[in-house]
C-alpha positions in Angstrom: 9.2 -66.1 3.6 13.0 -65.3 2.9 14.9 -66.0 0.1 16.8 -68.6 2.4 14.3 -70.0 3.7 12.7 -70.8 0.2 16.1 -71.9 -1.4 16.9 -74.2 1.4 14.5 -77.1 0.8 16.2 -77.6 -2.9 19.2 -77.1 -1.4 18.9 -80.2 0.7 17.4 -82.0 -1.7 20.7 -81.4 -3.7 22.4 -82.6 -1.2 20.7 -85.6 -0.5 21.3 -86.2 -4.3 24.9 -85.2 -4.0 25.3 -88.1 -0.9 23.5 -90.4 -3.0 25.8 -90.3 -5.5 28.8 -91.1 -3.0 27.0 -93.6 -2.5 27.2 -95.0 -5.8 30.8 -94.3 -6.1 31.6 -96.2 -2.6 29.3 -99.1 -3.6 31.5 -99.6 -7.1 35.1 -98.8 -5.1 35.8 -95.8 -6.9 35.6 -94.0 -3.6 36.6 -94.9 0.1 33.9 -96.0 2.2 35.2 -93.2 4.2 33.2 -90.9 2.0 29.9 -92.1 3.8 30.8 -90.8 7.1 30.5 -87.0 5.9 27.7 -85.5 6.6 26.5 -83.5 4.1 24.2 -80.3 4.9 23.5 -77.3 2.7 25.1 -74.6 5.5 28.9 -76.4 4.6 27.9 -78.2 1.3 26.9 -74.8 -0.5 28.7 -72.0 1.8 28.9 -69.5 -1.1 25.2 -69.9 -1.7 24.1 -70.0 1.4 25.9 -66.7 2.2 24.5 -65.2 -0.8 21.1 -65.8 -0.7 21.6 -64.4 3.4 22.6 -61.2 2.0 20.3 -61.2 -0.4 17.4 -61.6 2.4 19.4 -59.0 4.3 19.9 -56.5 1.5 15.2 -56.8 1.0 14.8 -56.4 5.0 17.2 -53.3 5.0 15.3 -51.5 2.3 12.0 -51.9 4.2 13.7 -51.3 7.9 16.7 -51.4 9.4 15.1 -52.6 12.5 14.0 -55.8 11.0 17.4 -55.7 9.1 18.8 -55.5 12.9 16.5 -58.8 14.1 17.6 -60.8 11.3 21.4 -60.5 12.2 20.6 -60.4 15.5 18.7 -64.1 14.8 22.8 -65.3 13.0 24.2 -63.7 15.6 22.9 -65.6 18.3 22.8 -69.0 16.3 25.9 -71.6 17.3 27.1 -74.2 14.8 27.2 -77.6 16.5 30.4 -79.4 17.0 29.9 -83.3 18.1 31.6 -84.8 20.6 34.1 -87.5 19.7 34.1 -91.1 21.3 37.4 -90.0 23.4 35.6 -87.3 25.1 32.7 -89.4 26.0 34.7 -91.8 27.7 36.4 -89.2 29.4 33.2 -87.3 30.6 31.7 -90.5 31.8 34.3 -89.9 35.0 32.1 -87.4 35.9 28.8 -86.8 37.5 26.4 -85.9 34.5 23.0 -83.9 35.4 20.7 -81.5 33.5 19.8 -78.3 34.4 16.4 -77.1 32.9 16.7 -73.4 32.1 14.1 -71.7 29.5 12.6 -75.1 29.2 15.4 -76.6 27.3 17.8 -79.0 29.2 21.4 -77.6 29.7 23.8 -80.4 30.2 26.4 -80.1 33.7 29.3 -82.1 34.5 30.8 -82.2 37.8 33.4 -83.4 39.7 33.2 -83.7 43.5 36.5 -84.7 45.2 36.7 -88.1 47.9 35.8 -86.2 51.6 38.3 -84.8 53.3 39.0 -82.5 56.5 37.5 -79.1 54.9 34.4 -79.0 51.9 36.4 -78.6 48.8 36.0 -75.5 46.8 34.6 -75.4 43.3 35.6 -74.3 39.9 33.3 -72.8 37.7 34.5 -73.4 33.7 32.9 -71.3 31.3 33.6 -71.8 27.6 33.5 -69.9 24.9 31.3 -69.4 21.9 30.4 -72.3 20.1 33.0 -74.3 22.3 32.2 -77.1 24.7 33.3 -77.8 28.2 35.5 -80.7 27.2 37.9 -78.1 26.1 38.9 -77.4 29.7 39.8 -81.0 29.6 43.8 -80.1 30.7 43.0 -77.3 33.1 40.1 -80.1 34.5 43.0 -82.5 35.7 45.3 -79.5 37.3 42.3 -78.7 39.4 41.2 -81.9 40.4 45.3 -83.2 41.0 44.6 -79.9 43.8 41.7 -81.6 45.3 39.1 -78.5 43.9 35.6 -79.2 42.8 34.7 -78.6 39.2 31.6 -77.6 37.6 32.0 -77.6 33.7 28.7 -77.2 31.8 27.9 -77.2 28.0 26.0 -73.6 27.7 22.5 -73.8 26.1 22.9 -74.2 22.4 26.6 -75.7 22.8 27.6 -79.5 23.0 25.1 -81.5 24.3 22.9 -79.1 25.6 19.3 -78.4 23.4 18.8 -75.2 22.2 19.9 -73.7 19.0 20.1 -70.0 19.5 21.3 -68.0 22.4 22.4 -64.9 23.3 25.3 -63.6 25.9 22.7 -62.3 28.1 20.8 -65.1 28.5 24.1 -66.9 29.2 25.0 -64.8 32.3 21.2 -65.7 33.7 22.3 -69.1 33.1 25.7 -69.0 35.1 23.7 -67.2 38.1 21.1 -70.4 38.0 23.9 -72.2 38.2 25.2 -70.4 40.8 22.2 -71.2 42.8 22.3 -74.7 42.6 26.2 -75.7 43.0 27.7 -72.1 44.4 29.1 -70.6 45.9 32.5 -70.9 43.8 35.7 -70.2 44.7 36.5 -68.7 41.4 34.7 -68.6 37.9 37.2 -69.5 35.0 36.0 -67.6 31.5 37.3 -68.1 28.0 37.0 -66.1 24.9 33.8 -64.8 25.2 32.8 -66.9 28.1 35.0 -64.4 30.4 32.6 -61.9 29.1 29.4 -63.6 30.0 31.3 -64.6 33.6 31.9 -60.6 34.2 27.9 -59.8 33.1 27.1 -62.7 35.6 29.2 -61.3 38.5 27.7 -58.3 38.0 24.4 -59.5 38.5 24.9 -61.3 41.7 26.9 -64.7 41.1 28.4 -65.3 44.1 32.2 -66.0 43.5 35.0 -65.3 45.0 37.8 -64.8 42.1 37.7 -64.4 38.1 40.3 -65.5 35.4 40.0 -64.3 32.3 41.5 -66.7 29.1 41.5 -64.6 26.4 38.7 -62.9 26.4 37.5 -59.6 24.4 37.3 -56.9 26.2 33.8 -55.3 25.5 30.6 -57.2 24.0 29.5 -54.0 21.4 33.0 -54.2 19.6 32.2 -58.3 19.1 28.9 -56.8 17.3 30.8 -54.7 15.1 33.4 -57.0 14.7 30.5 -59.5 13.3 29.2 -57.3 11.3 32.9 -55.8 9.9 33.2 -60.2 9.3 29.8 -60.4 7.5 30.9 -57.4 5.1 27.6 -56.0 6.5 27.2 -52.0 6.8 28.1 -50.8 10.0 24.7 -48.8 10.0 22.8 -51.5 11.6 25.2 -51.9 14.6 23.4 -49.3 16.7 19.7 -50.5 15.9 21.1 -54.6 16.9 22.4 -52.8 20.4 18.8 -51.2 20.8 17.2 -54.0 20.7 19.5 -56.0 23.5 19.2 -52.8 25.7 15.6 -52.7 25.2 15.4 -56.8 25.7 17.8 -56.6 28.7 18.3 -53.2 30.0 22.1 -53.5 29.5 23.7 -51.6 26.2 26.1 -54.0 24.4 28.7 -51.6 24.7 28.9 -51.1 28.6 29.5 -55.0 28.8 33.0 -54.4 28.9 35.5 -51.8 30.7 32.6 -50.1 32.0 31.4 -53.3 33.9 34.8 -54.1 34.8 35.4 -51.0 36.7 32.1 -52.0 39.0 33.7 -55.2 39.5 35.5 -55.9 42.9 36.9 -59.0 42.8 40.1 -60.4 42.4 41.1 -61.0 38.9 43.6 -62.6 36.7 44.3 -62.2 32.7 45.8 -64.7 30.7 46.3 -63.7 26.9 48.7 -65.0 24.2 51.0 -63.0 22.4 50.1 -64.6 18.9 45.9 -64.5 19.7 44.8 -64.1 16.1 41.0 -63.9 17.2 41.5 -61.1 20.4 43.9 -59.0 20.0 46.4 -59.3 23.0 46.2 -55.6 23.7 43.0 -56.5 24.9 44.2 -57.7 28.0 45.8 -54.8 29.2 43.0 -52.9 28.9 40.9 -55.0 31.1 43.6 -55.3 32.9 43.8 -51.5 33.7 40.0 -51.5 34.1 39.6 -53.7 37.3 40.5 -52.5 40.6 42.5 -55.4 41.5 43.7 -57.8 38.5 47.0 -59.5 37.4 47.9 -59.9 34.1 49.9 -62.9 32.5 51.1 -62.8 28.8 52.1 -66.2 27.2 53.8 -66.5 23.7 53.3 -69.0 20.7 49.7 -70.7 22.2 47.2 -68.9 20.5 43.7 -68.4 21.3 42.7 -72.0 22.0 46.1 -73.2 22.6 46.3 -71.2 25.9 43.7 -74.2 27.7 46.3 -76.8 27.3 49.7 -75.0 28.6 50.4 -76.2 32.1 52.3 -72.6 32.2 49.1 -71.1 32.6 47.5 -74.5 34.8 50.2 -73.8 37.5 49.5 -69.5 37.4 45.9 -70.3 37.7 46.6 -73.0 40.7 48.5 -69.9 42.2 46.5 -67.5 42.2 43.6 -69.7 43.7 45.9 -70.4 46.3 46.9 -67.2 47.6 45.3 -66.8 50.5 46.1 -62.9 50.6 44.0 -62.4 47.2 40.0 -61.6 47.9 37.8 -63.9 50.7 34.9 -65.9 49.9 31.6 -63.8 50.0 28.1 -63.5 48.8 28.9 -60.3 46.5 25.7 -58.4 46.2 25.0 -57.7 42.7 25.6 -54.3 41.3 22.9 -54.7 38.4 19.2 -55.1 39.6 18.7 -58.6 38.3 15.8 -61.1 37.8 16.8 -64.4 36.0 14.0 -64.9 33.5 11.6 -67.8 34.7 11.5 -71.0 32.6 8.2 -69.9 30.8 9.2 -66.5 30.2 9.4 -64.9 26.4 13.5 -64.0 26.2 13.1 -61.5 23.2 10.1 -59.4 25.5 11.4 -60.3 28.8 12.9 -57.7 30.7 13.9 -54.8 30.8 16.0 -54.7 33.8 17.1 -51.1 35.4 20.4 -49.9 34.1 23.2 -50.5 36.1 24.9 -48.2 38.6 27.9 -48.1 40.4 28.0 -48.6 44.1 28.3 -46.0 46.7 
């Protein structure tokens, strides 16, 4: 038992104190009622603490092993934060078609939108969002596509929105696009943002049939977000290598070549969108994935930022282009350049695996 886990109970009951006393306040109109609606949880009510006691924990497991050091970040690494939807988005969503796909026996919410019949079966859009984000986010970029008559597949990723699950990692996300795949592919194009346009690039690798790949500012190699966590966490950058021994060893894939180095095996069509004033990846980024694929376009945008680049409908209309130009890529069943077995529903993610390292084709 960690030092976390032990605190937290008194923590919450502090809490649960802490909203009593609102209560109290509200009830005698020396507070708004507004107050109330807070919810209070020890992760944002005591972040200080919280984050001390995880280091604490951290600096114990290090001093007996730095592999179990590596599983504990490994476990905060993979853990999302969730984010509610508002009433808006709701109402907007409820345009769609809303199913569940069941995917390591937790449910993995999919909405969809199918286009009135025409002449020729529309093509689909696959939107991928990033870490802790939600598939409402491609709200703006939604409406370009359907205003062209395209299909649209837009799911919440296990552990995001409304899907179940609390813990994931990036690996597991890619099985989950290729499952996807299988059900409502194949797709015209994927769209990826953030880290999503990694997991999208580790999917196509692995077999997802698509036909092109845009990129929204998204990092360009999956080992420097490890470091980057750990440079964030004010952690030493010891335990970096034992954390990417234990994906390799779960997955058969070292963090590190999930980036240029799977982007060179790559063969499809691809276009980069990255703002100039990205604060969270760097917009150099881009034009080193840029000079990594074989065929890729890249477009810069100034004064969006790294969420801010969804909404512009500068970016909408060079997305609609590119999907448009017949002279870029045909559709085809790619086959997958990583030896690949999406783990069954009852398998054990952290022993699963491991899957043969990837080569490049002949």
């Amino acid at each position: 038992m960690l030092l976390y886990s032990l605190c937290y109970p008194l923590m919450w009951l502090a809490t649960l104190v802490q909203y009593n006393y609102y209560r109290v306040l509200v009830k005698f109109k020396r507070r708004p009622s507004l107050l109330l609606k807070v919810r209070i949880k020890p992760e944002t009510h005591y972040i200080r603490l919280c984050r001390a006691l995880r280091l604490a924990d951290l600096w114990l497991l290090e001093r007996c092993s730095l592999h179990l050091a590596a599983r504990y970040l490994l476990h905060l690494f993979e853990t999302t934060r969730y984010i509610s939807y508002k009433q808006m988005d709701h109402e907007y969503l409820a345009g769609f078609r809303q199913e569940t796909v069941c995917f390591q026996h937790q449910n993995v919410y999919v909405f969809r939108w199918v286009p009135p019949p025409a002449g020729a079966p529309a093509k689909t859009v696959l939107l991928v969002h990033g870490w802790e984000g939600r598939g409402i986010m491609f709200r703006p970029l939604c409406e370009a596509l359907k205003a062209q008559g395209y299909g649209v597949v837009m799911p919440d990723l296990l552990a995001h929105g409304l899907s179940e699950g609390k813990r994931v990692s990036n690996y597991e996300l890619a099985s989950l696009l290729i499952r996807l795949g299988q059900r409502y592919g194949p797709f015209c194009a994927v769209v990826g943002h953030s880290s999503g346009g990694l997991v999208c690039s580790l999917a196509l690798a692995q077999g997802l049939a698509a036909e092109r790949l845009v990129l929204l500012a998204s990092p360009d190699n999956f080992g420097k977000m490890i470091d980057r966590f750990l440079a964030g966490a004010s952690v030493s950058a010891s335990l970096a290598a034992p954390m990417k021994a234990i994906y390799a060893q779960r997955f058969g894939f070292h963090p590190d070549q999930v980036g240029e180095a799977l982007y060179r095996m790559l063969d499809c069509p691809a276009l980069i969108c990255h703002d100039w004033q990205d604060v969270r990846v760097h917009p150099e980024v881009a034009d080193e994935i840029h000079r990594a694929f074989a065929r890729s376009d890249v477009f810069y945008t100034r004064g969006l930022g790294h969420l801010g680049i969804l909404r512009s409908p500068q970016v909408h209309q060079r997305i609609l282009s590119f999907l448009s130009d017949a002279g870029v890529g045909t559709e085809r069943q790619i086959p997958p350049l990583i030896q690949h077995s999406i783990m069954p529903d009852d398998a054990d993610p952290p022993r699963y695996g491991p899957i043969p390292v990837a080569s490049k084709r002949a």
